[in-house]
N, C-alpha and C positions, 0 to 999 in steps of 0.2 A: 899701483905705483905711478908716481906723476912719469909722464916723457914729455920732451922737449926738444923738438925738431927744429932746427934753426940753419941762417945760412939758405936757405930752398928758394929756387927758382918754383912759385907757389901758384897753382892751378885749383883755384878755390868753388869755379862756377855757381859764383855768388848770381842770384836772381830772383827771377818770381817762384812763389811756390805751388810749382803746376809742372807738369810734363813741359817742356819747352819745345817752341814752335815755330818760325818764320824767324824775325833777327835773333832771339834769345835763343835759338838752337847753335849760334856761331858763338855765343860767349860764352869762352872759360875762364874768366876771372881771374887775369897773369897779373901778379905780386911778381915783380923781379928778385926783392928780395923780402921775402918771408919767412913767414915761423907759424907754428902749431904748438899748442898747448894742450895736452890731455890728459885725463884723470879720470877714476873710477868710469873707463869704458866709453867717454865719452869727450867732445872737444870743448875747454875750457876758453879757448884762446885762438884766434886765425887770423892773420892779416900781417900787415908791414911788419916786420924785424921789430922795431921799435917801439910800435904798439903794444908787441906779444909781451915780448922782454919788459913792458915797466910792469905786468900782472904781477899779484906779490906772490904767485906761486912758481913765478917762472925758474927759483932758482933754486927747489927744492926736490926738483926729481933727474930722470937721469937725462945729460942733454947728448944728442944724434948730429952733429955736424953734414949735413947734405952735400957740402961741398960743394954748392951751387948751381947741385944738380935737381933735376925737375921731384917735386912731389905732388902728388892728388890722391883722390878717392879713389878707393880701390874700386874695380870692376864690379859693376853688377852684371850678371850673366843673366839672363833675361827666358832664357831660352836653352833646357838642356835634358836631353835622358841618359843619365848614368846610370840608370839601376838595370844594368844587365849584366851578365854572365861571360860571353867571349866575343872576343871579335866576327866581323863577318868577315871573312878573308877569301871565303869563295866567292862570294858579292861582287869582290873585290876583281880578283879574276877574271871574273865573267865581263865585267863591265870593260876592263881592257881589252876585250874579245871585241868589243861594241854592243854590247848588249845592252836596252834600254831598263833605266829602271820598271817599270809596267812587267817588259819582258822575264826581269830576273825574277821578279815576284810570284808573275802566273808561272815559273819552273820551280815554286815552292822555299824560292831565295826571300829577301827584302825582310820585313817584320816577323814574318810568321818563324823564319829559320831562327830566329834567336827565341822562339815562345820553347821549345823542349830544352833548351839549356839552362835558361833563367827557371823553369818551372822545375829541372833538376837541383837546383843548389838550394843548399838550406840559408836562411837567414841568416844566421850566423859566420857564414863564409860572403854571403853576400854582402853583407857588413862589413866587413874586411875590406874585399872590392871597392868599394864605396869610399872607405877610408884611404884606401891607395890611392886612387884617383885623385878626391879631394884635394891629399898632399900635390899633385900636380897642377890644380889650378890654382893655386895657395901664391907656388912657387913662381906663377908668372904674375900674379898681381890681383888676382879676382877674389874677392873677398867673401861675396856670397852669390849663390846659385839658386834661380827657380827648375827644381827638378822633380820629373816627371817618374811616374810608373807608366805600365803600357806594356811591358813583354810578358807580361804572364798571361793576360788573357784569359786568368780564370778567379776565381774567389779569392782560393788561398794564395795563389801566387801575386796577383795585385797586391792584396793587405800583403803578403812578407814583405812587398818592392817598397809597400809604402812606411811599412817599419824597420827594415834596415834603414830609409831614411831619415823617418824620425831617430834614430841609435845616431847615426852622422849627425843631424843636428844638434843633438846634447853633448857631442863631445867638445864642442864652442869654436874651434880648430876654423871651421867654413860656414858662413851662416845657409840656410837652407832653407826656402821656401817651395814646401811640398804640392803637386799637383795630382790627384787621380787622373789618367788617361786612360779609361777604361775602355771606350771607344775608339780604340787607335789602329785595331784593324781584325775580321773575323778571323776567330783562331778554327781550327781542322771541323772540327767536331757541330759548330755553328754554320757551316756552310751552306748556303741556299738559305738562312736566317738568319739575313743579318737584323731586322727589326727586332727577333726577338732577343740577340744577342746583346743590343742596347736596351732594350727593358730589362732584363736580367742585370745586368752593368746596376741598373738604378733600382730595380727593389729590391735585390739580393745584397748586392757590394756595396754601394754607396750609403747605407743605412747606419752599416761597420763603421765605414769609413769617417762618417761623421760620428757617430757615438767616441770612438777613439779618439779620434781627434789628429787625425793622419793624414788629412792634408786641409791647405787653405783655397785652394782653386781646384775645377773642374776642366777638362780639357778635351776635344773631341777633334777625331779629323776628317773635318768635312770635303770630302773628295768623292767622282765616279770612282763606282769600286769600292766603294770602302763605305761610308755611311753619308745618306743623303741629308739634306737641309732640315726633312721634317724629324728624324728619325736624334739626328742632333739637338733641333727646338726641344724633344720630349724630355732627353739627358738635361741638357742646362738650365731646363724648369724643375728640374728634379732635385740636381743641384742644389740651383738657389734657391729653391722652399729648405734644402738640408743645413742653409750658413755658409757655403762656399760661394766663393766667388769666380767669375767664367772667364777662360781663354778659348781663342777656336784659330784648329789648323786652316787657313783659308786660301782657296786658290793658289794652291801651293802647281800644283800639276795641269790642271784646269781650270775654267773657271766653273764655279762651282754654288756657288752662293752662299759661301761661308763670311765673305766682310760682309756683306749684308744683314747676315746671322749675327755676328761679333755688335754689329749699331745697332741694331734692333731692341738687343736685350744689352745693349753698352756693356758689353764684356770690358774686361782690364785690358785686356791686348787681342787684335787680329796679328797673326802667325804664318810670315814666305811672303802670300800676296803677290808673287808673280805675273800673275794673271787680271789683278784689278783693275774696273775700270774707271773712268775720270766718276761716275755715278756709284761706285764703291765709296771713292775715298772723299767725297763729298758727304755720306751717310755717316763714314768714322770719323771724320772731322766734327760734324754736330752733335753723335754722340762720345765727345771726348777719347773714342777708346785711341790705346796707344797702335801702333805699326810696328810689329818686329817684327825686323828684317834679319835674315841668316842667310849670307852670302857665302859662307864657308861650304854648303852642303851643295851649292849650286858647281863651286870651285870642283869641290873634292869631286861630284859628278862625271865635271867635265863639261859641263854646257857652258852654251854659247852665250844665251843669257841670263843676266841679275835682277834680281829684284827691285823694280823700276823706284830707286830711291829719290832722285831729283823729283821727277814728276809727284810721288810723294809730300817731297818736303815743299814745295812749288805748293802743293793743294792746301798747305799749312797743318795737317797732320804730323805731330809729333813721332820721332820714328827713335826707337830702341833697338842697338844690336846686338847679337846673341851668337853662341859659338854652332847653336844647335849640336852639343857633344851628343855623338852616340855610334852604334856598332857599326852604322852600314852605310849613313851619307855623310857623317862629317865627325872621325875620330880624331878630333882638334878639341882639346882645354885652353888653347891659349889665346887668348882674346887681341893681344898685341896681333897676332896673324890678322885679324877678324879687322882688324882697323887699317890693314895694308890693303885688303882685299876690297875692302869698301871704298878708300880712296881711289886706288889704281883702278878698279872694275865694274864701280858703281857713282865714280865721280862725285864723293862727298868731299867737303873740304877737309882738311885733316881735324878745325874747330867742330865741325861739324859729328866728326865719327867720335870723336872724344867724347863731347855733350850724348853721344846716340850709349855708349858704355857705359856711363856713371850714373847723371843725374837722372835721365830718362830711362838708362836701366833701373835703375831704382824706383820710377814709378811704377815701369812695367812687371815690378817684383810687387807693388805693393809697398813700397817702402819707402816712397818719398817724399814721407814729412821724417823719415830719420837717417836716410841714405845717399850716397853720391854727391855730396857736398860737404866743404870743409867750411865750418858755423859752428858758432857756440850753441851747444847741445846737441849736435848732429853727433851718430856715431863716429869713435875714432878706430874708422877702418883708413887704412892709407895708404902709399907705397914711394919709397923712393926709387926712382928709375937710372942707372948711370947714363944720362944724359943731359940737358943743358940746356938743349931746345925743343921739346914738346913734340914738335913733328917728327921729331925721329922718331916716336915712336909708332908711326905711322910708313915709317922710310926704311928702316932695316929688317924687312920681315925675314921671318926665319931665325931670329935673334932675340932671346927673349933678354931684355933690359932689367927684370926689376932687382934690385941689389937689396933691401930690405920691406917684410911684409907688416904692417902690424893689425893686428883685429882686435876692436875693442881694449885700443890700448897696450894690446903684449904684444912683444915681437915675436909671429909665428913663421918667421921663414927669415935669414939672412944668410947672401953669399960673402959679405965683409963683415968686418968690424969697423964701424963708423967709429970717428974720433971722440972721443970723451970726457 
């Protein structure tokens, strides 16, 4: 069915077609007054009111009056592990005690606590899960998700995490771009090997994983403690001989030598990056990879410091922001928070955190020769937001804005009935 969005204060982030970088990460392509044209799942029409409206299909499907309120690409989330089973709520506790993450872990908390729960539920309940959630990132505006496995830590339970995901992504509802994270931390039974735990990961699991066809990226979290630099290079060559393509958790806690890792073999994205140094983001810069940033899990924490985003962006590294959802550092779906947090505590411009959600999330998905941009032929993912002036959506955290969702053309979420 044709739709016809009209009337919109229109955030189009019309540009080059590349991850955006240095001046082109502050442009969002404000049409004061604009319009959207879409059909069979995709944008026929974007720009001035009066450009939209003379297309001879503009007046044959159904039209959305915005009211003059802001529209754009809906969120790409860049960065998220939903495929688990329950919250960490003792984590949770602890950490109000003062207890460091490191500390919660070595007492048997952090990742490991959620590997017997996720490895209890069946696929089929975790699919559900999956679906719940979904509906919750839907309904603030995020259109599609790169989502991770990682709590099962073991054969069957990776492939379940990564086939309830694939069930979420055929239901068309959220778009979903799958990662194995099989390296995401030694589970009980692995203890005192961890090397051979990542070999296992890669001739056992990852073999599945690509016959199946269950995820598009590989993912590893290169941290002391958890799996080292080389132990990582063995996974991501593994990987990419399988058809996948590479993400790395990097210098999330320490540093580590995981950006390093990420430019070396230009992975899609280096992941936190807390800890980089001006000689990291000089190696991500030449090898294109993206920077996501996940400012939410630093918040939700409690630390003191952000993910050094200016210095970043200053180095001309493209940076993508991400909600980092998941059970134990940052059980936030909504990205509107994610854009408060980055302004106020990472000093982005509110252009800036905009461009870091949409179009650069969409590269950091993979997805941007068809995502995070309103353009003919780009997907028609979109949202109207009840506001007016763009920054507010940056200004009122804790508030989620979006009044109508649409994916691929349908409207999968409405809190009004827009005029007709």
């Amino acid at each position: 069915m044709k739709q016809l969005v009209t009337n919109a204060t229109l955030l189009t982030f019309a540009g080059p077609d590349e991850p955006r970088a240095g001046a082109a990460a502050s442009n969002v392509g404000l049409i004061r007054q604009g319009a959207v044209l879409m059909d069979e799942g995709v944008i026929v029409a974007a720009g001035p009111a009066d450009k939209v409206l003379a297309h001879p299909d503009s007046r044959k499907g159904r039209v959305h009056d915005a009211g003059g309120r802001v529209v754009m690409p809906g969120f790409v989330d860049a960065h998220t592990h939903p495929a688990f089973a329950e919250p960490r709520l003792r984590d949770f506790e602890l950490r109000a005690q003062g207890k460091t993450y490191q500390e919660i872990a070595a007492a048997g908390g952090g990742i490991i606590s959620s590997v017997s729960a996720l490895r209890g539920t069946t696929e089929r309940d975790l699919t559900v899960l999956l679906q719940e959630r979904a509906a919750r990132f839907i309904e603030c505006g995020t259109t599609t998700i790169e989502a991770k496995s990682g709590y099962g830590l073991d054969k069957d339970s990776e492939l379940k995490s990564l086939r309830a995901l694939k069930h979420l992504g055929a239901g068309g509802m959220l778009g979903v771009v799958p990662t194995f994270l099989g390296p995401h931390a030694v589970p009980p039974e692995y203890q005192g090997r961890t090397g051979e735990y990542a070999r296992f990961m890669a001739r056992e699991v990852l073999p599945v994983v690509a016959e199946e066809k269950l995820a598009l990226y590989a993912d590893v979290f290169c941290e002391r403690g958890y799996f080292g630099a080389a132990e990582c290079t063995d996974f991501l060559q593994a990987a990419r001989a399988a058809g996948l393509g590479l993400r790395v958790h990097a210098e999330q806690l320490t540093h580590s030598g995981g950006a390093k890792l990420a430019a070396r073999l230009k992975a899609c994205t280096a992941d936190h990056l807390d800890h980089a140094d001006d000689d990291d983001l000089g190696a991500l810069k030449a090898a294109g990879t993206v920077a996501c940033l996940v400012p939410g899990s630093n918040h939700f924490l409690g630390l003191g410091s952000m993910p050094p985003a200016r210095r970043i962006l200053d180095a001309g590294v493209p940076v993508a922001l991400a909600t980092d959802f998941n059970p134990g550092t940052c059980p936030c779906w909504n990205m509107q928070e994610i854009l408060a947090i980055a302004v106020t505590r990472m000093k982005m411009s509110p252009e800036e955190a905009l461009v870091s959600a949409t179009v650069n999330g969409a590269w950091a998905a993979g997805l941007g020769k068809t995502h995070g941009v309103l353009a003919v032929g780009q997907a028609a993912d979109l949202v109207i937001y009840d506001c007016e002036d763009y920054r507010e959506l940056c200004y009122w955290f804790g508030k989620n804005l979006a009044v109508t969702v649409f994916k691929a053309g349908k409207v999968v979420h409405s809190t009004a009935e827009l005029r007709v």
